[in-house]
Structures are given as structure tokens and as C-alpha cells.
C-alpha positions in Angstrom: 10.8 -3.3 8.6 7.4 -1.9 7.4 7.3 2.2 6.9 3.7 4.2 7.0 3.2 6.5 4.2 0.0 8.9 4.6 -1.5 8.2 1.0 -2.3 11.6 -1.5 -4.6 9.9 -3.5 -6.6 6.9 -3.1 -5.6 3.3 -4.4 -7.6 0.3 -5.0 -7.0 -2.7 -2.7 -8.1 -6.5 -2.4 -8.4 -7.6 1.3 -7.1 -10.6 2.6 -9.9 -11.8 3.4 -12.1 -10.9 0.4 -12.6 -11.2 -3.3 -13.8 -7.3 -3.8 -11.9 -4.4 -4.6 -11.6 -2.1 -1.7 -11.0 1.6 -2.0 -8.6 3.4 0.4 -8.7 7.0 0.4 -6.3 9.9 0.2 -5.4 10.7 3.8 -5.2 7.1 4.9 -1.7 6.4 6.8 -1.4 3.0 5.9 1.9 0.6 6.9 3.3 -0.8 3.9 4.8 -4.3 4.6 8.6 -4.3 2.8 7.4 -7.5 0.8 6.6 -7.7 -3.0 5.2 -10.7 -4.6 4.6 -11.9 -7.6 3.0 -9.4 -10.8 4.9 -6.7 -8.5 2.2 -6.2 -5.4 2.5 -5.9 -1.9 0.7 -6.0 1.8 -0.6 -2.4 3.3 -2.6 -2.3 6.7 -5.3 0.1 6.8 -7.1 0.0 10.0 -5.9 -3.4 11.4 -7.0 -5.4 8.1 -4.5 -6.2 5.1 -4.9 -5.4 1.7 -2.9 -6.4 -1.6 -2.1 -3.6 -3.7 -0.4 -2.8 -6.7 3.3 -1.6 -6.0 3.3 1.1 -8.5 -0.3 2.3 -7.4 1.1 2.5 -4.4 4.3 4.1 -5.4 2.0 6.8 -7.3 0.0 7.1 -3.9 2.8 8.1 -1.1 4.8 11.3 -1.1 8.4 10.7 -2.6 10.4 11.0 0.0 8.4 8.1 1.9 8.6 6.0 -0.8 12.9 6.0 -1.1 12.2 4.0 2.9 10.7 1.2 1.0 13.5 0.2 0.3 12.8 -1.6 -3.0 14.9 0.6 -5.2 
């Protein structure tokens, strides 16, 4: 089950289908994907594309109370 968290500050980002960094900016809703892989990142959709992200990036992103739904914890 993936949860949306409506990021308050921006996080950095690698797209799937890229080799450069991406930006996403505070305000985004992006869907976080409940899957971590390896060096502790994960999948976000922003806009229909995925990213990779860093998990605590993220974590340091979302509002608290969205991030308990990840369920990684």
C-alpha cells in the first residue's frame, strides 16, 4: 500500500529513467511506494514519473504524522 505525504521541504531525487539529480519541491504531494532497497532508499511518484530517494530525506520531508503510515517503523 503506497501513502501520499504533501512534502515541507524539498528533497533531491534520481528518476528512473535518468542519471541527474532531480529536485522536488516543498508542496509536492508525492506517493511514496512502501518499498525500501538497499543503502535505505525508496520509490516516490511525482507527477506520473518515479524517483529514488533517500529514506531519511524523505522521512525529514513529510509531516510526522504521515510518516508513522509508512509503515517502516
Amino acid at each position: 500500500m503506497s501513502v501520499n505525504c504533501k512534502l515541507l521541504q524539498p528533497i533531491v531525487a534520481i528518476p528512473q529513467e535518468a542519471r541527474a539529480t532531480v529536485t522536488i519541491p516543498a508542496g509536492a504531494v508525492v506517493e511514496v511506494r512502501p518499498r525500501l532497497r538497499k543503502g535505505r532508499i525508496t520509490e516516490v511518484l511525482w507527477e506520473g514519473e518515479c524517483f529514488s530517494a533517500k529514506l531519511d530525506d524523505l522521512i525529514g520531508a513529510c509531516p510526522i504524522d504521515e510518516v508513522g503510515r509508512f509503515g517502516w517503523y
